[in-house]
C-alpha positions as CSV (number, residue, x, y, z in Angstrom):
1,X,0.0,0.0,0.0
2,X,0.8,3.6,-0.1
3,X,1.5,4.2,3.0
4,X,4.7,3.3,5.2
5,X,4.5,1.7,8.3
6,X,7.1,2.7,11.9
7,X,9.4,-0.1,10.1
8,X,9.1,2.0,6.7
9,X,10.4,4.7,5.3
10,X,9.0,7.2,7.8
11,X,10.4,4.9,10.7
12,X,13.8,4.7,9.2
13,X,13.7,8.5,8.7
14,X,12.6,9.4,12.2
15,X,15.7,7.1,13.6
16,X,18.1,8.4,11.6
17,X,18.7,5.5,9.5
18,X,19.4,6.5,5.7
19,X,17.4,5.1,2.5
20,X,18.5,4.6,-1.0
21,X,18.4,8.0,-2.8
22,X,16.6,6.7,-5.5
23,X,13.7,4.3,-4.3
24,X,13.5,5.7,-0.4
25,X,13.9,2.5,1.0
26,X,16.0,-0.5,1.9
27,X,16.3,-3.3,-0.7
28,X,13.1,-5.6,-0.7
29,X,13.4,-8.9,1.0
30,X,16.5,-7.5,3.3
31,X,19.9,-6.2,2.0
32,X,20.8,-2.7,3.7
33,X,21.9,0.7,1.8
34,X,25.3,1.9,1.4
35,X,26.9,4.4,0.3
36,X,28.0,4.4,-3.3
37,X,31.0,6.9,-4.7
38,X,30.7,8.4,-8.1
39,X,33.5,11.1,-9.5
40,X,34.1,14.5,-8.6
41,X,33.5,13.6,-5.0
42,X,30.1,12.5,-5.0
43,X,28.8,10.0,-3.4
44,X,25.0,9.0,-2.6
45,X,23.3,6.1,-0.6
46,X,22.1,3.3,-2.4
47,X,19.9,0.2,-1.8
48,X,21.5,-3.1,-3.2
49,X,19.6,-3.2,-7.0
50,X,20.6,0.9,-7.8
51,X,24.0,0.0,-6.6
52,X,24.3,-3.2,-9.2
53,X,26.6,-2.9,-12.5
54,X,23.4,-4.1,-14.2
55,X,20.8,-1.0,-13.0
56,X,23.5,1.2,-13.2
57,X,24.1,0.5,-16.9
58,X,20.8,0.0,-18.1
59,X,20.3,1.9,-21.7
60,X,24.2,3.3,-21.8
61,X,23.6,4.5,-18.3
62,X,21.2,7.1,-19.0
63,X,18.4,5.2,-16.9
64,X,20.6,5.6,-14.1
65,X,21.5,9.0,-15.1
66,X,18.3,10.3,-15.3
67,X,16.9,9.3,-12.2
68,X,20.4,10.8,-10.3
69,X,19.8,14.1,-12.0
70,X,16.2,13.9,-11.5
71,X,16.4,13.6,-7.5
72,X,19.0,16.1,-7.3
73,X,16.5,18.4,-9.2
74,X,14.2,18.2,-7.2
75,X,15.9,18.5,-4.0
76,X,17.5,21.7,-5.4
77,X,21.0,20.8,-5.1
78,X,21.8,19.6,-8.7
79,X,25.3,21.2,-9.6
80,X,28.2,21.4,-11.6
81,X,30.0,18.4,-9.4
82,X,26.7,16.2,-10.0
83,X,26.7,17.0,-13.7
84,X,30.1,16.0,-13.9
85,X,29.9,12.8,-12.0
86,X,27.2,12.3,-14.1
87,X,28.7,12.6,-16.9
88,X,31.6,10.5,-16.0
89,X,29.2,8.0,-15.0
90,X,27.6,7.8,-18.5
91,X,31.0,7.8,-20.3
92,X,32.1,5.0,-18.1
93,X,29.0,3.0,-18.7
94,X,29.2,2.9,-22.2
95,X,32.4,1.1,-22.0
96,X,30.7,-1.3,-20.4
97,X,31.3,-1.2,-16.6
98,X,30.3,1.5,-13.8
99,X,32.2,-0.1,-10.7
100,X,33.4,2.5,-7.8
101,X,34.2,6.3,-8.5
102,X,36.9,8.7,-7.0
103,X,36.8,8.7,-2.8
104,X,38.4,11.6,-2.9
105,X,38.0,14.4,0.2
106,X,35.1,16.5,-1.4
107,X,32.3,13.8,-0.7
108,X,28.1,14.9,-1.3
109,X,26.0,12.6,0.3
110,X,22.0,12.8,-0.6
111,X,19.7,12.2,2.4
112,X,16.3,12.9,1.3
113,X,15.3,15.7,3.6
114,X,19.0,16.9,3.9
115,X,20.1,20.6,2.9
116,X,23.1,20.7,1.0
């Protein structure tokens, strides 16, 4: 249904306990969220399937690409160092492998309810 129960979303959120960036959630059937590093120190938490090789280069990497820059959008805190991650990200995938980005010291991370 719709709605999320205390162990949902809103139970994780009012604990403290991060969600995938993408889906709000943890993986279904169990599997926790991690943090995943792009480029350009970027980095956002993921649930197991958005941080898979396989989601993450689905049609070039544009899929995943689109749904990145979408959620930064809309949070208001799409800039220059997500559009190049991004584009890093879509260069890479084309090549036919996403893996790990730069860990370097400028890290973002995306909490859904987070300023920037």
């Amino acid at each position: 249904d719709g709605e999320q129960s205390a162990g949902g979303v809103a139970g994780r959120w009012a604990v403290g306990l991060p969600v995938c960036a993408l889906c709000a959630g943890p993986a279904p059937g169990g599997g926790g969220v991690a943090p995943h590093y792009l480029t350009h120190g970027v980095w956002v938490v993921l649930c197991p399937e958005h941080r898979s090789d396989e989601y993450q280069c689905r049609g070039g990497g544009r899929v995943f690409a689109a749904e990145l820059a979408g959620m930064w959008h809309a949070a208001g805190t799409f800039a220059t160092r997500h559009r190049l991650a991004i584009a890093t990200h879509l260069r890479r995938a084309t090549r036919g492998g996403v893996g790990g980005g730069d860990r370097g010291t400028s890290r973002v991370l995306f909490v859904a309810g987070a300023s920037r």
